[in-house]
mmCIF file of the N, C-alpha and C atoms, coordinates in Angstrom:
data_MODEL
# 
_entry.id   MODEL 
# 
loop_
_atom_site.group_PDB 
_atom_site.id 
_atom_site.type_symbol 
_atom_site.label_atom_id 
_atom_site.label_alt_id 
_atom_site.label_comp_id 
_atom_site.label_asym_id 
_atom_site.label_entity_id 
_atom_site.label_seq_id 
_atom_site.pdbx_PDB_ins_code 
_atom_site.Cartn_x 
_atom_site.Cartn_y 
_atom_site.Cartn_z 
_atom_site.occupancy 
_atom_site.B_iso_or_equiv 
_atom_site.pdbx_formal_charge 
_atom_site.auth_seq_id 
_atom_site.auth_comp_id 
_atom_site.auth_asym_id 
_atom_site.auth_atom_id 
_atom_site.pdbx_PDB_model_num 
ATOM 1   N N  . UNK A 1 1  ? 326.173 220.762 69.779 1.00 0.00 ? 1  UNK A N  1 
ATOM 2   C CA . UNK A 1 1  ? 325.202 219.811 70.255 1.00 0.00 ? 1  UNK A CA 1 
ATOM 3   C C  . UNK A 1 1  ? 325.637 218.424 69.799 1.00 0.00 ? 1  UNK A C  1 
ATOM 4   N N  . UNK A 1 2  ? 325.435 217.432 70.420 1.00 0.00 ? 2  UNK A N  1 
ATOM 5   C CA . UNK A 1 2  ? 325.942 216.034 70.815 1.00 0.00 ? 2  UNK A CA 1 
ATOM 6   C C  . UNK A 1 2  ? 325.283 215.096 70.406 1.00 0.00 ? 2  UNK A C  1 
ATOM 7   N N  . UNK A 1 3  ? 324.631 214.305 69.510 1.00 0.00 ? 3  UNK A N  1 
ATOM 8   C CA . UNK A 1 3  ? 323.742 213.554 69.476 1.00 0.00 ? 3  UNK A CA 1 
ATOM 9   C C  . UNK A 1 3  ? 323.667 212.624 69.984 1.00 0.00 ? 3  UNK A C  1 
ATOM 10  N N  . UNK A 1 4  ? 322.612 211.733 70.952 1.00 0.00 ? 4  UNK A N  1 
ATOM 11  C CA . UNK A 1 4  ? 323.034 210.228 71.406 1.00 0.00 ? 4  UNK A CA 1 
ATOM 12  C C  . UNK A 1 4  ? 323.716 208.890 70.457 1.00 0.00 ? 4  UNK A C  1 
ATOM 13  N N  . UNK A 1 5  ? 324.470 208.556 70.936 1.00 0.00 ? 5  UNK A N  1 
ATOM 14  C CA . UNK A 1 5  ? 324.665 207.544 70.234 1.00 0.00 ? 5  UNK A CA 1 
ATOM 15  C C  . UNK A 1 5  ? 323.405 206.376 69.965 1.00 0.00 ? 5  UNK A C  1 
ATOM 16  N N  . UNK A 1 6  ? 324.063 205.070 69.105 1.00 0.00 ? 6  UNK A N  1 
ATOM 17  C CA . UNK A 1 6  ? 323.200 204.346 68.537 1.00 0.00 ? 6  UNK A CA 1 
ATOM 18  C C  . UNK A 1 6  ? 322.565 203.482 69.770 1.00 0.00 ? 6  UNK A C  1 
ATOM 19  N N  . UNK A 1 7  ? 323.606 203.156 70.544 1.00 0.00 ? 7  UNK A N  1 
ATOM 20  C CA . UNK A 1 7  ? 323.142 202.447 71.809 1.00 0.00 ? 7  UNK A CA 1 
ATOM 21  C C  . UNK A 1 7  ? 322.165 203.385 73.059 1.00 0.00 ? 7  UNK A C  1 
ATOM 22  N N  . UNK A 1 8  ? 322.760 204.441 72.816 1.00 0.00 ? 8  UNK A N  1 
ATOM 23  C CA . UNK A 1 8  ? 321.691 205.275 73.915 1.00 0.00 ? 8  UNK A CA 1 
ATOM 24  C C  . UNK A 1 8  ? 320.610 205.438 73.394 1.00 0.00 ? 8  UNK A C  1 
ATOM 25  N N  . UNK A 1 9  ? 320.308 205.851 71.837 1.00 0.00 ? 9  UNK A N  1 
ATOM 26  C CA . UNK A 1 9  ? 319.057 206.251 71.285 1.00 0.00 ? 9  UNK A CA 1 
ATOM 27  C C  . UNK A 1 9  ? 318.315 204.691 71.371 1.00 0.00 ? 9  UNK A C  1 
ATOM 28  N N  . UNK A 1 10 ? 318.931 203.849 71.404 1.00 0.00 ? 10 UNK A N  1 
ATOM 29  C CA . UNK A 1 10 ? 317.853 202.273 70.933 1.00 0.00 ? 10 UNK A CA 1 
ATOM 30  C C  . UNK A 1 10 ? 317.106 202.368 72.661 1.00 0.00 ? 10 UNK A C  1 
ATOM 31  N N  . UNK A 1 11 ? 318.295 202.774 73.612 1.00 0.00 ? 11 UNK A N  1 
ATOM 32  C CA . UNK A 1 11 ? 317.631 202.457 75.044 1.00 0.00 ? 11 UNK A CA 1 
ATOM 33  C C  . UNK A 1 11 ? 316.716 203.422 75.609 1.00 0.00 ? 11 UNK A C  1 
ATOM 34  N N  . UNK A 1 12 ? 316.586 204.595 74.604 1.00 0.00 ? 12 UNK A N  1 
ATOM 35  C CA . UNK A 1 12 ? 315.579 205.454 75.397 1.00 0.00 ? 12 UNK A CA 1 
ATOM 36  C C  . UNK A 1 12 ? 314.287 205.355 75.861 1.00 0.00 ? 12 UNK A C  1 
ATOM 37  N N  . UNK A 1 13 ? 313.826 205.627 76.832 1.00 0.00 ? 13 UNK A N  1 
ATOM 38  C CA . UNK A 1 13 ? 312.584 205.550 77.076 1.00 0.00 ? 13 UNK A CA 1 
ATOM 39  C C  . UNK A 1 13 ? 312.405 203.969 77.776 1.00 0.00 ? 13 UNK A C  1 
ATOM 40  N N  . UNK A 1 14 ? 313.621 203.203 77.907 1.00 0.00 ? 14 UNK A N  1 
ATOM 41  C CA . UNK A 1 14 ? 313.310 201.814 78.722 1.00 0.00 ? 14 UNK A CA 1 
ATOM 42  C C  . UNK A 1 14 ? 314.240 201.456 79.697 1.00 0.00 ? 14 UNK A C  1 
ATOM 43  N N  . UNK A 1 15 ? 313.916 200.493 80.565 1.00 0.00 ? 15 UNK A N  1 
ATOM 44  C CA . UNK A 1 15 ? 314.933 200.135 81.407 1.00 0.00 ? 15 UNK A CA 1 
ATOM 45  C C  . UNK A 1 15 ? 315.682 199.612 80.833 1.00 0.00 ? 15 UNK A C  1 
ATOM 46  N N  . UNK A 1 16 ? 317.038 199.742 81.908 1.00 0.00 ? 16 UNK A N  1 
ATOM 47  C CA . UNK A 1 16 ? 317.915 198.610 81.336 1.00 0.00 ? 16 UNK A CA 1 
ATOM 48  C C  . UNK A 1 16 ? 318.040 197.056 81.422 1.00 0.00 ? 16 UNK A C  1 
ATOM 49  N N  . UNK A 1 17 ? 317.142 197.080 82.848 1.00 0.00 ? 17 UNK A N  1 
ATOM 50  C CA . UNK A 1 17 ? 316.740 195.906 83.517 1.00 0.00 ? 17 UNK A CA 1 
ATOM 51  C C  . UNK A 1 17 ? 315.656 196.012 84.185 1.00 0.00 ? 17 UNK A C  1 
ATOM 52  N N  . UNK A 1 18 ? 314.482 194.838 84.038 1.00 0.00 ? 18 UNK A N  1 
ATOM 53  C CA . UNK A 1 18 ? 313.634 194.778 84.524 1.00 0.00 ? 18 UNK A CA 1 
ATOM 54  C C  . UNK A 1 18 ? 313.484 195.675 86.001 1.00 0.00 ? 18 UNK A C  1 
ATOM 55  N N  . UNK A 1 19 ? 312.738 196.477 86.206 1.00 0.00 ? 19 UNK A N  1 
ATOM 56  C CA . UNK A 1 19 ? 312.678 196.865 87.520 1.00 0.00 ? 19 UNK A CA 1 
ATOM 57  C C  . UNK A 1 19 ? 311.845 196.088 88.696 1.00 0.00 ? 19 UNK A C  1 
ATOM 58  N N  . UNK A 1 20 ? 313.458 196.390 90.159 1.00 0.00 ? 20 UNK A N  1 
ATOM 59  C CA . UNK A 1 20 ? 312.704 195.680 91.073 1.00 0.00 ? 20 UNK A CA 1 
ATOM 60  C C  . UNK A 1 20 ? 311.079 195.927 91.690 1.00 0.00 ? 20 UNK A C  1 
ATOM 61  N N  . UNK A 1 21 ? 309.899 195.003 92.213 1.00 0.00 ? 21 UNK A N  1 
ATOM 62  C CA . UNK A 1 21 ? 308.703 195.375 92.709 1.00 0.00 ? 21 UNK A CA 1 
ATOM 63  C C  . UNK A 1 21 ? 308.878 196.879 93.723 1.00 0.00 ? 21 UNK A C  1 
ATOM 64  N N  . UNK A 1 22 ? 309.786 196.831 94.429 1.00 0.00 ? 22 UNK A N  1 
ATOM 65  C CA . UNK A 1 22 ? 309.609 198.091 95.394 1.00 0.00 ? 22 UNK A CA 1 
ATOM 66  C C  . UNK A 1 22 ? 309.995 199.676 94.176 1.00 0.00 ? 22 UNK A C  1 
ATOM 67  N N  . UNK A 1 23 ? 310.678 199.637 93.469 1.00 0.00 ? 23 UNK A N  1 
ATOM 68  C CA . UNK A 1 23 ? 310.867 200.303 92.498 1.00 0.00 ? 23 UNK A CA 1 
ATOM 69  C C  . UNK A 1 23 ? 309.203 200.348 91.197 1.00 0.00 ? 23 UNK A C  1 
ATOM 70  N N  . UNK A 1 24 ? 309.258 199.533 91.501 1.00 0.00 ? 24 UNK A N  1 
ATOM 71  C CA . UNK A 1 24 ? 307.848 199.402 90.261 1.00 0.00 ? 24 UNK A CA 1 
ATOM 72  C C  . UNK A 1 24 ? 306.372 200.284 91.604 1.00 0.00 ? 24 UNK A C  1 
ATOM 73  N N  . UNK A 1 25 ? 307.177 200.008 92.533 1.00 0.00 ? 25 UNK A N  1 
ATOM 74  C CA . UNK A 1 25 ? 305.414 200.593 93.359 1.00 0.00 ? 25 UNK A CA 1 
ATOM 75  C C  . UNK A 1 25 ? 305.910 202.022 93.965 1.00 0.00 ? 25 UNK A C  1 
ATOM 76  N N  . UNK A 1 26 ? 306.950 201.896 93.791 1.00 0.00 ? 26 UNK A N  1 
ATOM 77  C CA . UNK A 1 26 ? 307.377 203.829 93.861 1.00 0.00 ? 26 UNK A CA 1 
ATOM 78  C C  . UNK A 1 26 ? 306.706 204.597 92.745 1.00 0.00 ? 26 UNK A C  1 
ATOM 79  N N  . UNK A 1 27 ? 306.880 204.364 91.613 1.00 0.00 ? 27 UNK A N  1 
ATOM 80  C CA . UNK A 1 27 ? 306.613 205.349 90.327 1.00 0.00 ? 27 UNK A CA 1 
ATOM 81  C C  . UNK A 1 27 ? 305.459 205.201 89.772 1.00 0.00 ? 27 UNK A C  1 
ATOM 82  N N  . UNK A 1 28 ? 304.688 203.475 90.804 1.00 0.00 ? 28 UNK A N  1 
ATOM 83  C CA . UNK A 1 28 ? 303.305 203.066 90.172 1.00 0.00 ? 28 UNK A CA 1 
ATOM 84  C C  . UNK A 1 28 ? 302.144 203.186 91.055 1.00 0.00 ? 28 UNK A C  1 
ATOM 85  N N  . UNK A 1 29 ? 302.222 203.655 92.198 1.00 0.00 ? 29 UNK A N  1 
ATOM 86  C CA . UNK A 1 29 ? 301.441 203.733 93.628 1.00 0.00 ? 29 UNK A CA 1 
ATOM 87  C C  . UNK A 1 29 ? 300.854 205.258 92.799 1.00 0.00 ? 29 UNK A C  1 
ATOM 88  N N  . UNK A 1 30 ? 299.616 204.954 93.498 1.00 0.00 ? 30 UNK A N  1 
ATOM 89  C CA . UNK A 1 30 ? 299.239 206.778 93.897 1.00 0.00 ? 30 UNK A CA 1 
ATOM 90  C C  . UNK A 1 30 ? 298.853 206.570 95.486 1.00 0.00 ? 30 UNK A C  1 
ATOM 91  N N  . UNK A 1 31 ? 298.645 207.336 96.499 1.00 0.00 ? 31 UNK A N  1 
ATOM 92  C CA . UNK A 1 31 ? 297.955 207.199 97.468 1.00 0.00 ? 31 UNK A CA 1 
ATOM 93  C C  . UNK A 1 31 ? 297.192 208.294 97.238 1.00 0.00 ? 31 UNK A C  1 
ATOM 94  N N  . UNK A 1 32 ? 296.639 208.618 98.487 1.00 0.00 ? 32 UNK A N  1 
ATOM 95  C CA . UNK A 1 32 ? 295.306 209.273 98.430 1.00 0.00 ? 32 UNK A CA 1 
ATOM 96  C C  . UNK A 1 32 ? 295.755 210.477 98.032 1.00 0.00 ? 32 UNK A C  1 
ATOM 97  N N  . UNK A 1 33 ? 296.442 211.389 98.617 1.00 0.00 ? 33 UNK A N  1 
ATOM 98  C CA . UNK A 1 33 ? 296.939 213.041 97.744 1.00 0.00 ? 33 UNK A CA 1 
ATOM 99  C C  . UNK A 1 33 ? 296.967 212.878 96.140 1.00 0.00 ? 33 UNK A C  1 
ATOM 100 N N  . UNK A 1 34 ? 297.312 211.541 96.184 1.00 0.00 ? 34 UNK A N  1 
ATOM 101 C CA . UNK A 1 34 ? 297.535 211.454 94.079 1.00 0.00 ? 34 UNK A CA 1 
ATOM 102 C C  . UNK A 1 34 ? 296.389 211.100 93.595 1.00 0.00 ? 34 UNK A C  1 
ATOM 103 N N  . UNK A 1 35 ? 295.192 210.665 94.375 1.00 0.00 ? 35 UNK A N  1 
ATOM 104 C CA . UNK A 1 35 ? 294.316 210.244 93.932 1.00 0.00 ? 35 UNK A CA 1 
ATOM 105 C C  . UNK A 1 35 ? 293.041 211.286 93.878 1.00 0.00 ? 35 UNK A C  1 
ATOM 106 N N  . UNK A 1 36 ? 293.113 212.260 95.100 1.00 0.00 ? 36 UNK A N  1 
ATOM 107 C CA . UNK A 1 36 ? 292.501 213.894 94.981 1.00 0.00 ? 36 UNK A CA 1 
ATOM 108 C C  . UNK A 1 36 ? 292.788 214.785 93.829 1.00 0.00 ? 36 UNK A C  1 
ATOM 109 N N  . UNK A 1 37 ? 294.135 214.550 93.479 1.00 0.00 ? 37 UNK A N  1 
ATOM 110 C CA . UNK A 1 37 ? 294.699 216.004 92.289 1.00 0.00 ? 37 UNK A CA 1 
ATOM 111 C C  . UNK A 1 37 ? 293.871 214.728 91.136 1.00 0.00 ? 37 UNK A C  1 
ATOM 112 N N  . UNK A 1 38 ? 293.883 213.930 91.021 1.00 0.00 ? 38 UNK A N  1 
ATOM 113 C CA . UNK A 1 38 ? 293.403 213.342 89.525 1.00 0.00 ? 38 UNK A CA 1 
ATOM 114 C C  . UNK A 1 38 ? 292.072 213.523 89.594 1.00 0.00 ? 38 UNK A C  1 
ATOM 115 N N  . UNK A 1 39 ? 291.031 213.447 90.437 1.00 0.00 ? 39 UNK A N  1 
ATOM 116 C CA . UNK A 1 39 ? 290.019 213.299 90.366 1.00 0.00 ? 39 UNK A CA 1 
ATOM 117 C C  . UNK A 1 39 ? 289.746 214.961 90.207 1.00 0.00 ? 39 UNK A C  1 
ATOM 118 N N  . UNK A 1 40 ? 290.225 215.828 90.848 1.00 0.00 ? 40 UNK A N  1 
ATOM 119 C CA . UNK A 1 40 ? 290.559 217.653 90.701 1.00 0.00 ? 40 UNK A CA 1 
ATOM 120 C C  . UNK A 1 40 ? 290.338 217.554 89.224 1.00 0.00 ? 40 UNK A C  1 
ATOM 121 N N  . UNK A 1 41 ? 291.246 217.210 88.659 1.00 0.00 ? 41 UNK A N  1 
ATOM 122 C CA . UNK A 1 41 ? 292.410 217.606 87.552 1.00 0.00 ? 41 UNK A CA 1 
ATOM 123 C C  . UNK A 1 41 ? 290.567 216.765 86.389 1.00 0.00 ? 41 UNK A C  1 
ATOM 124 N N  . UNK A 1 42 ? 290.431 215.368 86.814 1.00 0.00 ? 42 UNK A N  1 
ATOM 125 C CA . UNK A 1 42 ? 289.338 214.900 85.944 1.00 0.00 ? 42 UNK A CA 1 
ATOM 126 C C  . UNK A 1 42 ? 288.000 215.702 85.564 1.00 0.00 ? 42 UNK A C  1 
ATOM 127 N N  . UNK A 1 43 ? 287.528 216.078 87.069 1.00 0.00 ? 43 UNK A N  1 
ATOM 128 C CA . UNK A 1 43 ? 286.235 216.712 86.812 1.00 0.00 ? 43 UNK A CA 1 
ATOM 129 C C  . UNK A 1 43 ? 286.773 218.485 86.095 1.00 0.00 ? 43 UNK A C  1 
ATOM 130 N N  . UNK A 1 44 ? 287.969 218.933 86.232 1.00 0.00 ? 44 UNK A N  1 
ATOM 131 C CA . UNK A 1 44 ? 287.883 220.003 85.174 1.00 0.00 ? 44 UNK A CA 1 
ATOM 132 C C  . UNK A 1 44 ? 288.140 220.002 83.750 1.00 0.00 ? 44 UNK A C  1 
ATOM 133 N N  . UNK A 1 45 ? 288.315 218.553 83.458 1.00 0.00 ? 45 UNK A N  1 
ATOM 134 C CA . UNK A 1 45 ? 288.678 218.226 82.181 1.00 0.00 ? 45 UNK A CA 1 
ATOM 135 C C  . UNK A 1 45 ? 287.175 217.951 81.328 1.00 0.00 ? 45 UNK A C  1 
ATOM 136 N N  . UNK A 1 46 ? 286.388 217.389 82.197 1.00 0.00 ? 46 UNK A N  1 
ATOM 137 C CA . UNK A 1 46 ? 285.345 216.508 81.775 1.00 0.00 ? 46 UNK A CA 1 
ATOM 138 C C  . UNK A 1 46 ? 284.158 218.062 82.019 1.00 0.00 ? 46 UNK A C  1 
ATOM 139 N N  . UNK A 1 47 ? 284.048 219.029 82.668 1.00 0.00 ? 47 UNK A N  1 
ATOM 140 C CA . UNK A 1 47 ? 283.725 220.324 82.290 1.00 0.00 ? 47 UNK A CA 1 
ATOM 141 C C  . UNK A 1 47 ? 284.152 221.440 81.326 1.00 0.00 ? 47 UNK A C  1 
ATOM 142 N N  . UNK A 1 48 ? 285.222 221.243 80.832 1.00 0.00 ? 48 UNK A N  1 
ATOM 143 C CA . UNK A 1 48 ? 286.026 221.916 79.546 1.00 0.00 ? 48 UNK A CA 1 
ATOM 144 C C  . UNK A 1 48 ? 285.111 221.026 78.677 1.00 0.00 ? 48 UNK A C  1 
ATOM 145 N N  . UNK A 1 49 ? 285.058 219.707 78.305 1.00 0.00 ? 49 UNK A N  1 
ATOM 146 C CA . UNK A 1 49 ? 284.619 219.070 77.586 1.00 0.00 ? 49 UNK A CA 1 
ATOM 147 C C  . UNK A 1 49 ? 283.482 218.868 76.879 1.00 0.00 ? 49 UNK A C  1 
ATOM 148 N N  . UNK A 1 50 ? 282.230 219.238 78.351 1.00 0.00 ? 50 UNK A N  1 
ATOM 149 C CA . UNK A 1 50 ? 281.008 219.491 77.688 1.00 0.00 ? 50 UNK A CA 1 
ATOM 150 C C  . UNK A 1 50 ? 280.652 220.977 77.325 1.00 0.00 ? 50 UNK A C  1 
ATOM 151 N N  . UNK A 1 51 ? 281.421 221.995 78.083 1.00 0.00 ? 51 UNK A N  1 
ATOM 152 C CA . UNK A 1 51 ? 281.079 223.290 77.081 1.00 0.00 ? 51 UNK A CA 1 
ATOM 153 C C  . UNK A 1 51 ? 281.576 223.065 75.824 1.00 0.00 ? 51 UNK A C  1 
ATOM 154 N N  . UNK A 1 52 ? 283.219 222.414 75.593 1.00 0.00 ? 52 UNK A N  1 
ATOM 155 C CA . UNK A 1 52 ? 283.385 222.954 73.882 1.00 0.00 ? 52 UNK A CA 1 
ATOM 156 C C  . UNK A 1 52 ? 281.993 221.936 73.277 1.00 0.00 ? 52 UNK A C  1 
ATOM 157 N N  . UNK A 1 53 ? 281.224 220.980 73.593 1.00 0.00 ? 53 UNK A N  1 
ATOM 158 C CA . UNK A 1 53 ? 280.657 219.841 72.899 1.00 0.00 ? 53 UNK A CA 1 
ATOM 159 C C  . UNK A 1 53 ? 279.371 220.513 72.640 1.00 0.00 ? 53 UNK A C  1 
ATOM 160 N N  . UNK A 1 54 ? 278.777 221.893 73.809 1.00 0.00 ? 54 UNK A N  1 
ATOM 161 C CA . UNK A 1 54 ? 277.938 222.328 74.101 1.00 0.00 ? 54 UNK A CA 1 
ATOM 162 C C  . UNK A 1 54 ? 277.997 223.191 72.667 1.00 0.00 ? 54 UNK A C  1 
ATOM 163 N N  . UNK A 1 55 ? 279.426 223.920 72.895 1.00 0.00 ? 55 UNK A N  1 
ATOM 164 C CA . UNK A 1 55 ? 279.582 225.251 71.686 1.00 0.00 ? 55 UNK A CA 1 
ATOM 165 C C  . UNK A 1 55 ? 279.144 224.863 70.636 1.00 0.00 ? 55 UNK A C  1 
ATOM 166 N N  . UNK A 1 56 ? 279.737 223.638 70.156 1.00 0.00 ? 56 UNK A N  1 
ATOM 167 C CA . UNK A 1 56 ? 279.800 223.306 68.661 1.00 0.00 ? 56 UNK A CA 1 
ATOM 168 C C  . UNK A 1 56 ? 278.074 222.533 68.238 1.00 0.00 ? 56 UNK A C  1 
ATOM 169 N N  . UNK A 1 57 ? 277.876 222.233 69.391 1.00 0.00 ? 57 UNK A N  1 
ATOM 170 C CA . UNK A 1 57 ? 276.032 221.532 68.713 1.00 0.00 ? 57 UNK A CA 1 
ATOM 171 C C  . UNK A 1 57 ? 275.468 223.055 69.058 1.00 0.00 ? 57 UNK A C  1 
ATOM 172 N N  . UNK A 1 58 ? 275.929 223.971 69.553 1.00 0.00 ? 58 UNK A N  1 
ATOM 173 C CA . UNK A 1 58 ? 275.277 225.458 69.538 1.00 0.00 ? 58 UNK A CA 1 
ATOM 174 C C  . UNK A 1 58 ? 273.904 225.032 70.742 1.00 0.00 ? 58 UNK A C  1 
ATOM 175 N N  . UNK A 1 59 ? 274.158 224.469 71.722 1.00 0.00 ? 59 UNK A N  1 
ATOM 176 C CA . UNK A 1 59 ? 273.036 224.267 72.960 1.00 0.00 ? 59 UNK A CA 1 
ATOM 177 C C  . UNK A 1 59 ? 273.341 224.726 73.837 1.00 0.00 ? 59 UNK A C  1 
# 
C-alpha cells in the first residue's frame, strides 16, 4: 500500500482550481427527481426521530 504524497494529501478534498459556473451547477442543481428522493428520504428521517424521542420520554 502506497501512501499519498505530501502534495496530494494537502489537495484532498479540494479543487485545484476554482470551478467553472456550469461545473458548479452540475454537482450543485437538484431538479425535481432530486428534490422528491430528499423530501422521501426527510419525512422518514423526521419519523425515525419522533419514535426514538417517543421511546426514551416513554409516551
Amino acid at each position: 500500500m502506497e501512501f499519498p504524497a505530501d502534495e496530494q494529501a494537502g489537495a484532498y478534498g479540494r479543487f485545484v482550481e476554482e470551478p467553472t459556473r456550469p461545473e458548479t451547477e452540475r454537482f450543485f442543481y437538484l431538479d425535481d427527481m432530486d428534490r422528491r428522493l430528499i423530501g422521501k428520504r426527510r419525512v422518514i428521517t423526521t419519523v425515525w426521530v419522533s419514535r426514538c424521542s417517543c421511546a426514551r420520554s416513554g409516551t
